[in-house]
Structure formats: C-alpha cells, structure tokens
Steps between C-alpha positions, in 0.01 A plus 500: 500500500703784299615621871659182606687497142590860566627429856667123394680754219612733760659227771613344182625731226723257288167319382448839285809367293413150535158625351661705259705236377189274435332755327830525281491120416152488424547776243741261301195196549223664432368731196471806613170782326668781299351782728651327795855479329458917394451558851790270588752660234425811672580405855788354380598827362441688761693242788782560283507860507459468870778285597760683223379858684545345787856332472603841410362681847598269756772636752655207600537195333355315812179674438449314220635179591174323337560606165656207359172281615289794344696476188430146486129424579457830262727303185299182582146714469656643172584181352168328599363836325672412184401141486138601543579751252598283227231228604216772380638617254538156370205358604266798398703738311441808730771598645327816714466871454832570709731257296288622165538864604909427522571305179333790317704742713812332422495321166219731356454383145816329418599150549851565408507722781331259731752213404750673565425610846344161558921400454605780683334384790560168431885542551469715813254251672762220420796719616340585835424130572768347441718770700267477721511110554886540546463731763262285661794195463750780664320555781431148587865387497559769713286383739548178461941624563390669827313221660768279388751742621255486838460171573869433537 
C-alpha cells in the first residue's frame, strides 16, 4: 500500500503540494496539541533559514525560478501557524515552550518593554503588507498592459 503511494507520488509530484496545501488548511480547522505546534514552530524556523541561505547561493536566477511558489506555500504554513497559535493559547492558555522560551527572551520582566515591541512590530508588519499589496496591484496591471498590448 505505502509503495503504490510512493510510486503515485513519484509519476505525480504536484500532489506533494496539493497535500501540503491540505495539511495547511486543516491547521486553520482543526485544534492543533501544543507538542505538535513546538515541533511545527521549529520546522518553520528552520524552512526559513533554508530558503533565505538559499536565495543568497543560487548562481542564476533561473535556478531558483520556484522561489516565489516556495515563498508562498511557506507564508500560508506560517499564517495557519499563527492562527493555531492564537487558538491555544486562547483556548488553553499554553502557548508552548518555544513561544514561552521567546517572550522571556525578548520582553524578560517588563511589560513596558514588551508593549513597546509588541508596536514596533506592529507598524513594520502593517508597512510590509500594505507595500506589499501594492506591489502585488503593480504587477498585475502590468500584466494585464502586456496581454492587452498582445492581443491587438
């Protein structure tokens, strides 16, 4: 049985996304244990350090012509992450030994402190979307120009 999904994955290798991308969407459905979200805080770290280290060693920009895909299945996991984030901590006040460990790395004993980088971060998270979205609106009128531009 696990060999025919093995050799269905190989013939077919877009169902691994397709199967990531359910996995993804269940995260935001269904509560999630706090050992499970640790462990999935620290993939998430560590498919980030991956794909910035290697953006940076990549020779041509060809060979990395799947990074904008990457960089979106890997925002969708890390959204899904928050969401299941703030469900448990919600839901069962336990918010996990990695995001524990951090706050008390960070904000330590002060909430001033905390507040303030709470705003801090805030702002930038703001900033970066809504540049962000206009890029997004750039780059579709330009396409939308040049197949205009095409079909006449």
């Amino acid at each position: 049985m696990f060999n025919k999904v093995l050799v269905g994955l190989r013939s077919h290798p877009e169902l691994i996304i397709l199967g990531l991308m359910v996995m993804i969407i269940a995260m935001l459905i269904i509560p999630l244990p706090t050992y499970l979200i640790d462990f999935l805080i620290g993939l998430n770290l560590t498919l980030a350090i991956l794909v910035f280290l290697g953006s940076f060693y990549v020779d041509r920009i060809l060979s990395f012509s799947s990074f904008p895909s990457i960089l979106l299945i890997t925002t969708l996991f890390r959204l899904a992450l928050a969401i299941s984030t703030s469900r448990l901590i919600l839901l069962e006040a336990d918010a996990g030994e990695i995001i524990t460990s951090f706050g008390e790395f960070v904000i330590g004993d002060s909430l001033v402190v905390g507040f303030v980088i709470f705003s801090i971060v805030t702002i930038v998270q703001f900033i970066v979307i809504t540049k962000g979205s206009e890029r997004v609106a750039e780059v579709a009128a330009a396409f939308r120009l040049t197949v205009c531009q095409v079909n006449k």
